[in-house]
Structures are given as structure tokens and as C-alpha cells.
C-alpha positions as CSV (number, residue, x, y, z in Angstrom):
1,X,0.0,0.0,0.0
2,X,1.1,3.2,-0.9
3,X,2.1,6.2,1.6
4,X,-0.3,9.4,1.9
5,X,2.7,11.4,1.2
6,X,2.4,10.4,-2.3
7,X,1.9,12.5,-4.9
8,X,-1.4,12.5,-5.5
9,X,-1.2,12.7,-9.7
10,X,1.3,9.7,-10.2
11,X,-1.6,6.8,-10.0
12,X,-3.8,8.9,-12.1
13,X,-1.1,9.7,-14.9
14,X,-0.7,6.5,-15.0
15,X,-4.2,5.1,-15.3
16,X,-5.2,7.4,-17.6
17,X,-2.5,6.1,-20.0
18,X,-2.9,2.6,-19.4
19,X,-6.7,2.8,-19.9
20,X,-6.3,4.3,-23.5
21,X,-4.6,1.3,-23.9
22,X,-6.5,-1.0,-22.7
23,X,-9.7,0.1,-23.7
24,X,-9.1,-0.3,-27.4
25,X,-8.5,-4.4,-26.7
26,X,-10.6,-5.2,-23.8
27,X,-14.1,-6.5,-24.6
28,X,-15.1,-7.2,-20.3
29,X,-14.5,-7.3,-16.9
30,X,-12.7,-10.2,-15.4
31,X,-11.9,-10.1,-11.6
32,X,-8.6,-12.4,-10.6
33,X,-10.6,-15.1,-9.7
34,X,-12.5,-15.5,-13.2
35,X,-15.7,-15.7,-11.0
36,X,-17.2,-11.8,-12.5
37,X,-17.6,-11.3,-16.3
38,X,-19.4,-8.2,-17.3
39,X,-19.0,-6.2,-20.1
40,X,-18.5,-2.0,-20.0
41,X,-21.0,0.1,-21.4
42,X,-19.3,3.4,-22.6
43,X,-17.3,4.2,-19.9
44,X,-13.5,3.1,-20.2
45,X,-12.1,4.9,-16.8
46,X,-13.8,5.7,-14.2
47,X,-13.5,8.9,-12.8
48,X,-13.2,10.7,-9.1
49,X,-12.7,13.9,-7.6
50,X,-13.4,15.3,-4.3
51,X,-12.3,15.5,-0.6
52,X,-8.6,14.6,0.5
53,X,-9.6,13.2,3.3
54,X,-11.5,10.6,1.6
55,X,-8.6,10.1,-1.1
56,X,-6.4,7.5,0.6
57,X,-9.5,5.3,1.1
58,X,-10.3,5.2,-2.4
59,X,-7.3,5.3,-4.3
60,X,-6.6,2.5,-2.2
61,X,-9.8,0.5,-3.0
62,X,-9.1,1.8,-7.0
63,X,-5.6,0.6,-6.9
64,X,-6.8,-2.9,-5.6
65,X,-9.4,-2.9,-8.2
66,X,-7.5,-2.2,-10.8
67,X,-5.3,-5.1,-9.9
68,X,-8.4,-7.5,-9.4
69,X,-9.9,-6.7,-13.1
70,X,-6.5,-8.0,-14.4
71,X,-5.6,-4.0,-14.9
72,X,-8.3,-4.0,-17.1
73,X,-10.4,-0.9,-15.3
74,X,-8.6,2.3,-14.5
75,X,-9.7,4.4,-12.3
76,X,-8.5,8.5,-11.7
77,X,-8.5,9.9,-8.5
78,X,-8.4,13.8,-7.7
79,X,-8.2,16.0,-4.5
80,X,-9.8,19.0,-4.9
81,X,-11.4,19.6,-1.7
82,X,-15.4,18.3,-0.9
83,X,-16.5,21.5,-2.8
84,X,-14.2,21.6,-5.8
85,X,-14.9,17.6,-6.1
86,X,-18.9,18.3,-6.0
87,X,-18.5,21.1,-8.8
88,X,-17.5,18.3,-11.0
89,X,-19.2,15.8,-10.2
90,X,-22.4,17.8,-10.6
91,X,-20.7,19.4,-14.3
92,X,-21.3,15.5,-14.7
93,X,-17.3,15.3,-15.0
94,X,-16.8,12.8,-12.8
95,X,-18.9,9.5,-12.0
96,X,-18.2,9.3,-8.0
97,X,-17.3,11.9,-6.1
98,X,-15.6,11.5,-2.4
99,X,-17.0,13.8,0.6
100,X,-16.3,14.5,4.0
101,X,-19.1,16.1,4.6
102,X,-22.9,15.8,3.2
103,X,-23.9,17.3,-0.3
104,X,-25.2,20.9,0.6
105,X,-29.0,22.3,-0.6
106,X,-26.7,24.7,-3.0
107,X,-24.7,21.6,-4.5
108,X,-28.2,19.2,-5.1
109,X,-29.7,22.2,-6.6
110,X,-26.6,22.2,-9.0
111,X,-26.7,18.6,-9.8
112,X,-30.3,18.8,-10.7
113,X,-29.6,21.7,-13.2
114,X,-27.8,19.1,-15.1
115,X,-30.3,17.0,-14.7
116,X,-27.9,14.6,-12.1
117,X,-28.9,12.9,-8.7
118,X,-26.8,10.8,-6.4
119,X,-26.6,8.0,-4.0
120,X,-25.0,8.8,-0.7
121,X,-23.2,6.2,0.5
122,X,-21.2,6.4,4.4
123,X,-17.9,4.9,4.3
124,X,-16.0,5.4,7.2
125,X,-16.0,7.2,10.3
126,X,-13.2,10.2,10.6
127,X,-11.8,12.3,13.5
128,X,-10.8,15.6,12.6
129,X,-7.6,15.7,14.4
130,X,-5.7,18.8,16.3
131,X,-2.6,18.9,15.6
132,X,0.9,21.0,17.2
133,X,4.4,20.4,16.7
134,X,6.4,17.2,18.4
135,X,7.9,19.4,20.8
136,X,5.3,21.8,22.2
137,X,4.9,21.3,25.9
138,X,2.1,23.4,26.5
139,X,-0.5,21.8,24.6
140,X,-2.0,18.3,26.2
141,X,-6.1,19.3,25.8
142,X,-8.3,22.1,24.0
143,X,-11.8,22.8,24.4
144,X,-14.7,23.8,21.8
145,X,-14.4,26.9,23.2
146,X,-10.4,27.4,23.2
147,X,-10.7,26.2,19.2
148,X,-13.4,28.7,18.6
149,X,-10.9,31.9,20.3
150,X,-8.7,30.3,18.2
151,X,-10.3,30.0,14.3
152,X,-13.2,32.1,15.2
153,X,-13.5,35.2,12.5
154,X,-13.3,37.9,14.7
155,X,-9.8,36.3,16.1
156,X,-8.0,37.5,12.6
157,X,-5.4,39.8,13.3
158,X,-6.4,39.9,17.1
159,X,-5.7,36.6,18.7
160,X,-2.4,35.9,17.6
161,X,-0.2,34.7,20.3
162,X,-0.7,31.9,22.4
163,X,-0.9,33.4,26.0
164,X,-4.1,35.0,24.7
165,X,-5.5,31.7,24.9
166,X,-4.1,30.8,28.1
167,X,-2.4,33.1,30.4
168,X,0.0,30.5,31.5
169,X,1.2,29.7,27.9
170,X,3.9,31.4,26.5
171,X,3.9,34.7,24.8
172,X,5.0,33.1,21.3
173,X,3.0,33.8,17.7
174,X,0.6,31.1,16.7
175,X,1.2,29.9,13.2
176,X,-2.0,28.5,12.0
177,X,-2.3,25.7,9.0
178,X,-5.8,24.4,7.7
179,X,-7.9,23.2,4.7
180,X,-8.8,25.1,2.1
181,X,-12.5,27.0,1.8
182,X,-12.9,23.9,-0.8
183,X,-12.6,21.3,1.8
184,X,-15.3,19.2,3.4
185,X,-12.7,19.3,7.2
186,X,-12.7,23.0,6.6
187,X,-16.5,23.4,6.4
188,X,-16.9,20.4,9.2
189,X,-14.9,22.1,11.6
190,X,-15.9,25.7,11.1
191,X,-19.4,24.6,11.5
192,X,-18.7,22.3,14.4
193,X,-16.3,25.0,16.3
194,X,-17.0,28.6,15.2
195,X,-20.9,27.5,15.0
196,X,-21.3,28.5,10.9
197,X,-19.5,26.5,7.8
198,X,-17.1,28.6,6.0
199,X,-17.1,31.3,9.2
200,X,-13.3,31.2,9.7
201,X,-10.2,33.6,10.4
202,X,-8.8,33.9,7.3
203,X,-4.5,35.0,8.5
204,X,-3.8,31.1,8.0
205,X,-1.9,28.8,5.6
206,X,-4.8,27.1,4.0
207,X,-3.8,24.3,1.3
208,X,-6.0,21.5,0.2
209,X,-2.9,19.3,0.3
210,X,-2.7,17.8,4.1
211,X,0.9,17.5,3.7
212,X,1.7,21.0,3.0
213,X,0.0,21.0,6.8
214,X,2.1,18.4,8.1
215,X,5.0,19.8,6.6
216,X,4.0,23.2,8.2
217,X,3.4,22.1,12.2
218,X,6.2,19.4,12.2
219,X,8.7,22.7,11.2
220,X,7.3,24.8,13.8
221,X,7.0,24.5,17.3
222,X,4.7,26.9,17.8
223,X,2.1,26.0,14.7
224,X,-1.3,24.4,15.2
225,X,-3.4,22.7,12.2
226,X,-6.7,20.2,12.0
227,X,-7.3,17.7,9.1
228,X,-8.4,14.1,9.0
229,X,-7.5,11.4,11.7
230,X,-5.5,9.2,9.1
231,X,-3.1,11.8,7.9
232,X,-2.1,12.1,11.9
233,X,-2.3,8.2,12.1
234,X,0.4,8.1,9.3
235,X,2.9,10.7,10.6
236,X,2.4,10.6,14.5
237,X,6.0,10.2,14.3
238,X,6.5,13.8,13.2
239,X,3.3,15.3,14.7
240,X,1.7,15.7,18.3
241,X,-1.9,15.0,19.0
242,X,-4.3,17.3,21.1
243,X,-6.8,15.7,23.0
244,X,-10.6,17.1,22.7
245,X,-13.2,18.2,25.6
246,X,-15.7,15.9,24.7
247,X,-19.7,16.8,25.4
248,X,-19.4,15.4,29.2
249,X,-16.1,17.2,29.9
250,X,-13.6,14.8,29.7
251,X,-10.2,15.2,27.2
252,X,-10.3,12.2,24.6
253,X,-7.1,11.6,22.3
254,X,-8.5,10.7,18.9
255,X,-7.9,7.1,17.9
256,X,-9.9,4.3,16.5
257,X,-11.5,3.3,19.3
258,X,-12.6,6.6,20.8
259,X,-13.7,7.5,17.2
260,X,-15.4,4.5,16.2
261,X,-17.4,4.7,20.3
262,X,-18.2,8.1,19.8
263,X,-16.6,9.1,22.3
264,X,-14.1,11.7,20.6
265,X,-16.3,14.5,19.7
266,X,-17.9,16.5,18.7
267,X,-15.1,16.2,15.9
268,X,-16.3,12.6,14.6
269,X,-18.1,12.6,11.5
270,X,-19.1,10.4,8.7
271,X,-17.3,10.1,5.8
272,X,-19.0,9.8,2.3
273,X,-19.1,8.7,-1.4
274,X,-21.2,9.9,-3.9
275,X,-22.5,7.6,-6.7
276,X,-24.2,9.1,-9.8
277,X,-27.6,7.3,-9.9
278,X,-27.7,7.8,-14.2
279,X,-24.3,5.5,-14.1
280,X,-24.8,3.4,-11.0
281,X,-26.1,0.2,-12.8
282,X,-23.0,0.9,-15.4
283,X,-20.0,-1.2,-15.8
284,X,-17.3,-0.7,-14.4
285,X,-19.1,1.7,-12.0
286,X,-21.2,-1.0,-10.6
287,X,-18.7,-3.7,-9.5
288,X,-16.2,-0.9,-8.5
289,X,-18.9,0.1,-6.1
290,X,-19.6,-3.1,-5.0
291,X,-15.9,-4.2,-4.4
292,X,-15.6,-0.5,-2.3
293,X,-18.3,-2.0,0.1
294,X,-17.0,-5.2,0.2
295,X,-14.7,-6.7,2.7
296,X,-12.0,-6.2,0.8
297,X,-12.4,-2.6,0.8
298,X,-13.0,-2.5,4.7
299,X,-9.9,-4.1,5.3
300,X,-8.2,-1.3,2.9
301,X,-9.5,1.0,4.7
302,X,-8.3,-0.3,7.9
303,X,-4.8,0.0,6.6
304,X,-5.1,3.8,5.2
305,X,-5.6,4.1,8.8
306,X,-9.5,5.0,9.0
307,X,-12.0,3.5,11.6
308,X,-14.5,1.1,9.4
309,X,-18.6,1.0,10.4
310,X,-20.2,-2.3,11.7
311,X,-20.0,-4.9,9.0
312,X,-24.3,-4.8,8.5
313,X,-23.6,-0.5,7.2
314,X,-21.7,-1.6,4.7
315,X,-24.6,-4.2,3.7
316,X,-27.3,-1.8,4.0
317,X,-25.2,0.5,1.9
318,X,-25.2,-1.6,-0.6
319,X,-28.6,-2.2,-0.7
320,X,-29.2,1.2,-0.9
321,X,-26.6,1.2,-3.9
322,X,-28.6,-1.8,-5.6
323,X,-31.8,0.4,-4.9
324,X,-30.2,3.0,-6.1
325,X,-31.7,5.0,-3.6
326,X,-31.5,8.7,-4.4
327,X,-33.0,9.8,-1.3
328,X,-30.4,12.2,1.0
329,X,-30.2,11.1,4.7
330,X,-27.3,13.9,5.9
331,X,-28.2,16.6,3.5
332,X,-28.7,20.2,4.7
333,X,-32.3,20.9,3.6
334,X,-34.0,17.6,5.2
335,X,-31.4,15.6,7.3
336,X,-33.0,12.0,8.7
337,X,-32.3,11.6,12.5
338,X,-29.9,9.2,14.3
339,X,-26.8,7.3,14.0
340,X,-25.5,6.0,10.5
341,X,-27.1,2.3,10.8
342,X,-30.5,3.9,12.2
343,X,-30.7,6.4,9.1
344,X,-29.6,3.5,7.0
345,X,-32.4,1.1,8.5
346,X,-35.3,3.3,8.8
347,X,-34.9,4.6,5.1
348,X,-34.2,1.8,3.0
């Protein structure tokens, strides 16, 4: 398996080469074990764009794939943030798009312009994780409160050093890192923290790439960033933690058990795909979907170093893709109640 610290063109490059290839001499879809033979209709590579939090799990699953099908299905994988994913996907540029956070009113509206709808499909569970340099000593535990002085708009230009936080810390400039305004973790956490998506200081080093964050804190001992739990996961070597005051009060280090329990929060969330309905029943599409679901793709995402759902999500999920269920359960304008199998369960 490849690191995160990859960069993130090489696979697609690739693909995209070896598909032109391949699609001029390859009539169907075999998997390894000669058990799946289907034949493509039209579409020779399949194509996704979107959050970079939910990029290791799928290039991951793609790579796999691509390996399974006897390299004979290709498969592109972008990062352009949540937002800048959705814009394509929507333009009907891409066939999946991957999401840390739910479609938004603004972005179904644009997909039905087109004449597009989509089945939301939960993938994994994520913690957005704190983050300050290896050798800050000052740091153990932040509070909702402490993160909104911090990122809160009205902080920009103000609340710059970090005794303004806390008296007893030192009187050293913060140096902030975070997603980009096309980010899913950016809109997440502002809406989690400062209490409106997108409402956010705006004297920060925002990049869409989380390494150019990792790069930033582990350089800097007096630099703080947030991003996905499996970014932190992969260089806790290089990176230091910060536990979260949970809803009862107590500080909870993210990891996959406290993520998976619930009991890191309120910075848990779900993490998504989304499956263009019009191409859903397609080849490759459809058995690319399937395999993400399968157990095969939970163990991948395991090893990217995300926390997988209880193994009867995944089967309702793929009901719902089977279904092809177009009916939103964390959207903005109507969101369903409860946990991820409850909405899953009570809306098939």
C-alpha cells in the first residue's frame, strides 16, 4: 500500500495512459478469480474527484481494483477539496465523487440543473484531528471553546499569540495551518467550532494538500493545524496530538477506538461517497462500487488508517446502492435523525 505522502497525480497519470490502452482491446471485466464477467458500457475509466480526506481510502480500493480486473479498469483519483470535487461531479465530470461532509441544498440544486442525482453512500467514520508540533509542551487538551478563540473570525489579526488563549502559555506567535474554503474538514470544523460553515479567520496557511500542513506544524514548534484522523495516524512520528473536551467534559485523544465509540467528539463525523444514480447500474461503476463496500475494501480502509462501520452499514449501503436509492439522509435541507445504521435502517 502506498504512503499518503504520495503525490497525488502519479496513479492517475498512470491510469489514464494505461486505460487508453487498454480500452481499445478489452471487450469485459474479469476479476482475478474469473468468477465476475461483465461487459463495459461506454465508460472506459472511471472517474473521481473530491475530498482529500477521503482520497487514501479510495485510491486504495481503485488501486486494488485495478489489480483484481487484471488491470483492465482504471480508475483516476483527484483532490480537490469536498467543494471543488462536487462542482465536478455535478458538471457530470466525474462518475463518483468522495466527501467528508454531506452534499449541501446549493450543490443538489446544481446537480439537478444538469439533470444529475446521487446515491449517498457512508464509508467510514473520521476524526478531525488537532494537531501542534512534536515538541510543544504546552498543549496536552483544547476545548470547543479554546478552538473557537482560536479560528473564530473575529480572532483574525487579534488573537495571535498563544498566551491569549491561556495566560499561562507562552507569549510566542501562533502559526496557523488548515484546509482550504474547498474542503469538506474545513466546512466540518468551522461549523462544528465557530458555530457556521465557512465562518473562519482567514490570516492562515490554507492548502487542500494535508501534507503541506504536516509539513507546516512538524517545522514549527509553535504551529497548530486540523485535518483528517488518518493523515495524523500516518505521521504521528512527526506530529503531536491534542486531545478534545468531549460533550461530558472529559479530554479524549483521537484514535480508532474513541472515534469509532463516539466518544471523541464533537469532531467525529461520517465520511462519504457519492455515486451518480444515471451510471450506477454501469460497468465498471457498478462492480467498482460493489468491491468499495466489500470486505476487501474494509480491510483497505483499515490499513489507510481509518476506523470502518459495523460490517451490517456496509450491507445496507449496498442495498441502498442496488436500490439505487437517491434519497439524501445527511443533506442540509432535510437531514434524517440518528446514527449511521439507524438512518440506514429506517430509510431503506
Amino acid at each position: 500500500m502506498n504512503q499518503l505522502s504520495k503525490t497525488f497525480t502519479t496513479l492517475s497519470t498512470a491510469l489514464i495512459v494505461i486505460g487508453i490502452i487498454t480500452a481499445c482491446t478489452t471487450p469485459s471485466i474479469v476479476m482475478e478469480d474469473g468468477v465476475s464477467a461483465v461487459k463495459p458500457q461506454n465508460i472506459k475509466i472511471i472517474s473521481i474527484d473530491g475530498s482529500s480526506t477521503v482520497f487514501p481510502i479510495t485510491e486504495a480500493v481503485a488501486e486494488e481494483f485495478y489489480i483484481k480486473t487484471k488491470r483492465q479498469s482504471p480508475v483516476t483519483v483527484g483532490v480537490s477539496g469536498t467543494g471543488g470535487g462536487m462542482k465536478k461531479f455535478c458538471r457530470g465530470e466525474t462518475h463518483i465523487s468522495n466527501a467528508s461532509r454531506p452534499q449541501t441544498e446549493k450543490e443538489i440544486a446544481l446537480c439537478q440543473e444538469s439533470g444529475l442525482s446521487s446515491i449517498e453512500l457512508p464509508i467510514a467514520i473520521d476524526g478531525i484531528t488537532v494537531v501542534v508540533n512534536k515538541d510543544n509542551d504546552f498543549i496536552d487538551c483544547l476545548s470547543v471553546e479554546q478552538l473557537n478563540k482560536i479560528w473564530n473570525p473575529s480572532a483574525e489579526d487579534k488573537i495571535t499569540m498563544w498566551n491569549q488563549i491561556d495566560s499561562s502559555w507562552p507569549a510566542e506567535k501562533m502559526e496557523l495551518y488548515g484546509p482550504g474554503q474547498d474542503s469538506g474538514t474545513f466546512d466540518y470544523f468551522t461549523e462544528t467550532v465557530n458555530g457556521e460553515s465557512q465562518a473562519s479567520r482567514g490570516d492562515f496557511t490554507a492548502s487542500e494538500d494535508d501534507n503541506v500542513l504536516i509539513t507546516g506544524v512538524a517545522g514549527d514548534k509553535y504551529a497548530l493545524a486540523y485535518f483528517g484522523y488518518a493523515y495524523y495516524s500516518e505521521n504521528s512520528s512527526k506530529l503531536k496530538a491534542v486531545e478534545i473536551v468531549n460533550e461530558v467534559g472529559d479530554c479524549v485523544f483521537p484514535d480508532d477506538k474513541t472515534i469509532n465509540n463516539g466518544e471523541y467528539n464533537p469532531l467525529s463525523r461520517p465520511l462519504f461517497i457519492y455515486v451518480r444514480s444515471d451510471v450506477a447500474d454501469v460497468e465498471p461503476i457498478k462492480t467498482f462500487v460493489e468491491f468499495y463496500l466489500s470486505p476487501v475494501g474494509r480491510e483497505l480502509l483499515g490499513q489507510v488508517g481509518y476506523v470502518a462501520y459495523p460490517d451490517n452499514v456496509y450491507d445496507l449501503a449496498l442495498e441502498r446502492f442496488t436500490n439505487i436509492n437517491t434519497e439524501c439522509l445527511w443533506c442540509s435541507d432535510n437531514p434524517k435523525t440518528g446514527g449511521v445504521l439507524e438512518r440506514l435502517k429506517d430509510n431503506r
